[in-house]
DOPA-887442 format. One line per field, with one value per residue (C-alpha): x negated, y, z negated. Coordinates in steps of 0.02 Angstrom, whole numbers, plus 50000, padded with zeros to 5 digits. Each point is the difference from the previous one (the first is absolute). Example, Ala and Ser with C-alpha at 12.3 -4.5 7.8 and 13.67 -1.06 7.14 Angstrom:
2
px: [49385  49931] $
py: [49775  50172] $
pz: [49610  50033] $
This chain:
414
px: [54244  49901  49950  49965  49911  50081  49951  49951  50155  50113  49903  50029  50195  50000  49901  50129  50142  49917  49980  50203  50039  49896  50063  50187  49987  49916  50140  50130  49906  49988  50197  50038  49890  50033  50196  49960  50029  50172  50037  49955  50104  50162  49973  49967  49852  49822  49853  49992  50183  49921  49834  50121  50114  49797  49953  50130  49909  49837  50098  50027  49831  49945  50111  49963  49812  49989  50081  49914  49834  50126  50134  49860  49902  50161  50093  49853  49955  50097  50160  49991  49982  50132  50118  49972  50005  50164  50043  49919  50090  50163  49954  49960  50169  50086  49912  50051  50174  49994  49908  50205  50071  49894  49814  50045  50041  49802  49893  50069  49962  49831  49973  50034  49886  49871  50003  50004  49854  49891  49997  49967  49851  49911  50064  49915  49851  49966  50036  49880  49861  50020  49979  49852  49895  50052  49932  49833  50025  50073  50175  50142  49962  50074  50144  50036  49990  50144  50096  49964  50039  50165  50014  49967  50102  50126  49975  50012  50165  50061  49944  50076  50170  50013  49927  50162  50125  50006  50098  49894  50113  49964  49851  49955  50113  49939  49821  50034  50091  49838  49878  50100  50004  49799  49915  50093  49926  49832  49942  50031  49819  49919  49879  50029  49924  49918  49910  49806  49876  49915  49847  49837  49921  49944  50090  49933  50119  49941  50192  50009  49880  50073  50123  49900  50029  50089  50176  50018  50199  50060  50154  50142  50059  49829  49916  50147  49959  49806  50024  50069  49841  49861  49921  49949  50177  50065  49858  50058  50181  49967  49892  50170  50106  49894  50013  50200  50024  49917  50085  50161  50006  49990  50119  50126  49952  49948  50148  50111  49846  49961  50202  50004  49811  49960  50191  49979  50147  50052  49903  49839  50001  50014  49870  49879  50048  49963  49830  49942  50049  49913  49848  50005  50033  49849  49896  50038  49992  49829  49957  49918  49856  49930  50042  49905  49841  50010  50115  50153  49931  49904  50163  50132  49894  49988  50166  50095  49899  50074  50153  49999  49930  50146  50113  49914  50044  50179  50033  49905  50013  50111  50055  50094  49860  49885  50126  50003  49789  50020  50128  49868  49851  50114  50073  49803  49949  50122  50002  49863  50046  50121  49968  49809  50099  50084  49835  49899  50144  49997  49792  50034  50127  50034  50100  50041  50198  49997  49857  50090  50179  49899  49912  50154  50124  49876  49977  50195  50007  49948  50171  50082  49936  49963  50169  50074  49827  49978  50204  49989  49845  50077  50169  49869  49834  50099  49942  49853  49910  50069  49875  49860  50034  49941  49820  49986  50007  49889  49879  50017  50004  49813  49951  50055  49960  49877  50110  50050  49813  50003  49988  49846  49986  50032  50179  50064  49967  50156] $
py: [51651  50126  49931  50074  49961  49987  50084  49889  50053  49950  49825  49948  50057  49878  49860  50008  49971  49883  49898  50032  49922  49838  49998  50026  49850  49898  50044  49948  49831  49955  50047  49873  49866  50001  49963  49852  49869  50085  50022  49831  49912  50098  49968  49806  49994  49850  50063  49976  50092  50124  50016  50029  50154  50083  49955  50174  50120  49923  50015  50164  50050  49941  50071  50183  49965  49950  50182  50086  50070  50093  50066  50076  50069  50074  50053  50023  49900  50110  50004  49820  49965  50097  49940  49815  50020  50056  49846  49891  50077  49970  49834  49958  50044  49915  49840  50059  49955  49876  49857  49997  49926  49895  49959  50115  50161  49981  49930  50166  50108  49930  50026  50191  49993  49916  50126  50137  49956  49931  50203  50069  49897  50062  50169  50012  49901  50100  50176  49918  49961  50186  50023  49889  50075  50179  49968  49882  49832  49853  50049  49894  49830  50126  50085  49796  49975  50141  49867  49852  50141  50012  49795  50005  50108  49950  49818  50047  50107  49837  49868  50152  50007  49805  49969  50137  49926  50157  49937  50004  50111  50140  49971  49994  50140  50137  49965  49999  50183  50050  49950  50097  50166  49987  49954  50117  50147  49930  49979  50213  49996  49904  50076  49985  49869  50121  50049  50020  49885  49980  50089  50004  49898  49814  49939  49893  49872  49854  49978  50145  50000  50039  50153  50132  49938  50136  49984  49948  49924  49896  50006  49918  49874  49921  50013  49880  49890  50033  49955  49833  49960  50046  49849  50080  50074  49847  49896  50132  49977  49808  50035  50105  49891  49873  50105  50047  49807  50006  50142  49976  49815  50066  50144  49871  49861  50004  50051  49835  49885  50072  49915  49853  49921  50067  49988  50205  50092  50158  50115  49924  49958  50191  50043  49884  50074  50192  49919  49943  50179  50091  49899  50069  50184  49982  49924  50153  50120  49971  49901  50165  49993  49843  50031  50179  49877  49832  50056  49912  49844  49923  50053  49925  49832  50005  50041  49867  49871  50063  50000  49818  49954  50070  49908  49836  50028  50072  49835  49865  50085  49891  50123  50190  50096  49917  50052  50181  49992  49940  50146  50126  49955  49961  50173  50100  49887  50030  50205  50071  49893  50112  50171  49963  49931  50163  50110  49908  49997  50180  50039  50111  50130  50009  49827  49986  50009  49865  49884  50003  49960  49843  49942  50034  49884  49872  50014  49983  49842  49929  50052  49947  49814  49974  50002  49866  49897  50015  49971  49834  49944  50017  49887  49875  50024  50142  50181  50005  49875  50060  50154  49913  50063  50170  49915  49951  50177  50093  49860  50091  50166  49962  49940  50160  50123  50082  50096  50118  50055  50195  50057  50095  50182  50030  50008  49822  49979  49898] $
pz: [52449  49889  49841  49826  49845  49860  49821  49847  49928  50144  50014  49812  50026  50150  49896  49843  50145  50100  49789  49972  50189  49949  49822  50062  50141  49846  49909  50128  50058  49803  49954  50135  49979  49816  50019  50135  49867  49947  50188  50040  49868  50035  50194  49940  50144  49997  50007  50193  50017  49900  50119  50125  49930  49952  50181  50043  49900  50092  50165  49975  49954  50175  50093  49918  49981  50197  50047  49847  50081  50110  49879  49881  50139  50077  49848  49892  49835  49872  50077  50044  49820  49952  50130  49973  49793  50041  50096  49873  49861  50102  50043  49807  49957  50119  49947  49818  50046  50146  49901  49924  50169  50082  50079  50141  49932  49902  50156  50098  49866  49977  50186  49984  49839  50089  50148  49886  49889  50188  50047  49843  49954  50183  49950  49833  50063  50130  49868  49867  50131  50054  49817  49978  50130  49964  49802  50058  49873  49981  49975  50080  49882  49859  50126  49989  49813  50022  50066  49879  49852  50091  50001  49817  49952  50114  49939  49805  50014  50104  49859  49863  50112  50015  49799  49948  50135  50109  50169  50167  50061  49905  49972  50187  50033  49879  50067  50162  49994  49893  50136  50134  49910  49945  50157  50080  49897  49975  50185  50012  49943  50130  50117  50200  50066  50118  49846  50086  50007  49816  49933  50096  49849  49974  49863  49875  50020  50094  50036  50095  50128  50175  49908  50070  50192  50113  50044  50179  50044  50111  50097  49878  50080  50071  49845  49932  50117  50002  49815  50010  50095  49889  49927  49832  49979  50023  49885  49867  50032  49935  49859  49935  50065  49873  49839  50056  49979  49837  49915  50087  49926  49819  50013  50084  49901  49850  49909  50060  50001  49813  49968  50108  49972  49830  49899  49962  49991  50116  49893  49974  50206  50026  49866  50086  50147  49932  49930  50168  50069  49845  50071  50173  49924  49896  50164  50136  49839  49972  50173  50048  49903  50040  50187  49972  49946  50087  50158  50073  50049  49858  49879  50089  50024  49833  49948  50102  49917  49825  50091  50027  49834  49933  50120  49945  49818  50039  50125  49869  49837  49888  49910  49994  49923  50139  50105  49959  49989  50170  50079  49892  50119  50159  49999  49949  50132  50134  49959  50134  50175  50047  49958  50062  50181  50017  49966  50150  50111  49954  50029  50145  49996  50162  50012  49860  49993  50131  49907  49834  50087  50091  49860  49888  50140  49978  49789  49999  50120  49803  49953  50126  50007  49796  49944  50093  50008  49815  49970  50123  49903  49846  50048  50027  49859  49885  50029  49872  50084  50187  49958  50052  50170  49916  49965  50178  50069  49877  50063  50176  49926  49911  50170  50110  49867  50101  50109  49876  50006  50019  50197  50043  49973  50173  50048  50051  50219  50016] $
């Protein structure tokens, strides 16, 4: 396949889309999450019943993340984007209406939303690491902040809609119709993902060393499979499965825990709940930096260990403002696991479509398991202190945090 390079101008046109697809799915996963209590209550579901109806959006992450490498590298990232912000838009508003008649009508819903968001976060991955390499720095922790502006904002208009009594149906509804129409337009400017090796240059990032490799390809199916056996891939795939845990237990969790464990009402819950997500924003906004000076591994080590300092005060802290000091360093703590994940599954170009979709199936397993573990927990201990579970896996994540170290300049043998 002949491949071109891209002009400056044509690059930053494909780096503000790849920023609206992040802050869009931010925007979706926030709208949702922040209408869980409302949903909860009207569906009169425990916290372990509740696990359970989450465990379908997780479900449905798998299932699209585990046939992702193939869809982007068949259908290329941009239209996959577009096609499954479609779906998730339709998929919101379903759940915008079904949460009216029963547990059943939601948990299938949330499986087409989790399906639909699984592809689109390989497709944008994989179009922002295109992006990264093409520009030389440090780039995809702030494609990510994209996506925790989106949760922010999508958190605050949820708190605003619930503190003025706006129904979740129309509330759900008019976003979800608004996501559909805008990612649709926005991935026009993405570049192919044939877009040319990047510039014969050693970049000063210590992040991206390993970008300039040359693009060899497997045959599609085999390098799925070769994939699945590559111990670093896989090593990766657990440190982001570790920090998926930890950010997906405060964007499920905090809100309801925030009401049950600390007497707050609906409002305050979601305002703690934006706070902890302001955190991560301001974490992958200006995450670059410090990787650009320390690199990935040193950062994230110490970055998980703020994480669980601010686990320790949200768990023991007796009261709400140690509650809401505690989400503040959770979130700033939890903000770089991921995004850094996705750049070192995405070192060499050549895999990586399939390398982001393994490490991605694996980051999402977090999803999958910590709703009903931290729902069945909380029948038993209450869901603040249930979050312990969180600590235990940024302990692993400190411990493995050297495979995220940059490959060598040479393209990867495997």
């Amino acid at each position: 396949m002949t491949s071109t390079v891209q002009s400056a101008p044509e690059v930053r046109a494909a780096s503000r889309a790849v920023y609206a697809a992040f802050i869009l799915a931010g925007v979706a996963a926030a709208s949702w999450a922040s209408r869980i209590p409302q949903v909860r209550d009207e569906l009169g579901l425990t916290p372990s019943r509740l696990g359970l109806v989450l465990l379908a959006l997780a479900a449905g992450s798998i299932v699209s993340l585990l046939l992702a490498g193939q869809i982007v590298a068949r259908f290329g990232s941009g239209r996959t984007v577009a096609t499954m912000g479609v779906l998730l838009g339709a998929a919101l508003f379903a759940v915008s209406f079904g949460y009216e008649h029963g547990v059943l009508p939601v948990m299938l819903s949330l499986f087409a939303f989790g399906f639909a968001n699984g592809a689109w976060d390989v497709g944008m991955n994989v179009q922002g690491a295109i992006v990264e390499r093409r520009l030389g720095k440090a780039i995809m922790p702030r494609f990510h902040a994209g996506f925790s502006i989106g949760t922010v904002a999508g958190a605050l208009a949820g708190a605003a809609a619930v503190a003025i009594g706006v129904s979740v149906t129309l509330h759900l509804a008019v976003t979800a119709v608004l996501i559909a129409v805008i990612v649709v337009v926005a991935v026009r400017a993405f570049v192919p993902d044939d877009a040319g090796p990047a510039p014969a240059v050693t970049p000063s990032d210590p992040t991206m060393v390993g970008s300039t490799a040359p693009v060899t390809k497997r045959n599609g199916l085999s390098d799925a499979l070769a994939t699945w056996r590559e111990p670093r891939t896989l090593v990766v795939g657990v440190f982001v499965l570790a920090f998926a845990f930890t950010e997906g237990a405060g964007i499920d969790w905090i809100s309801l825990s925030m009401i049950d464990s600390y007497g707050t009402s609906a409002a305050v819950g979601t305002l703690a709940f934006a706070l902890f997500l302001a955190a991560m924003t301001a974490g992958r906004w200006f995450g670059p930096a410090l990787l650009d000076r320390y690199g990935r591994v040193p950062v994230v080590r110490v970055l998980a260990a703020v994480s669980l300092a601010g686990l320790a005060l949200y768990i023991l802290g007796p009261t709400t403002p140690m509650a809401f000091v505690g989400a503040l360093f959770w979130g700033l703590g939890a903000s770089l696991g991921f995004p850094v994940g996705m750049s070192a599954a995405a070192d060499d170009p050549a895999h990586a479509a399939s390398r982001v979709s393994v490490v991605a199936s694996i980051g999402y397993c977090a999803f999958l398991g910590g709703p009903p573990l931290i729902g069945f927990l909380g029948d038993h201990v209450t869901v603040k202190n249930a979050l312990v579970a969180v600590a235990v896996l940024l302990i692993v994540s400190i411990t493995i945090a050297g495979a995220v170290k940059p490959l060598p300049d040479s393209a990867d043998a495997s």
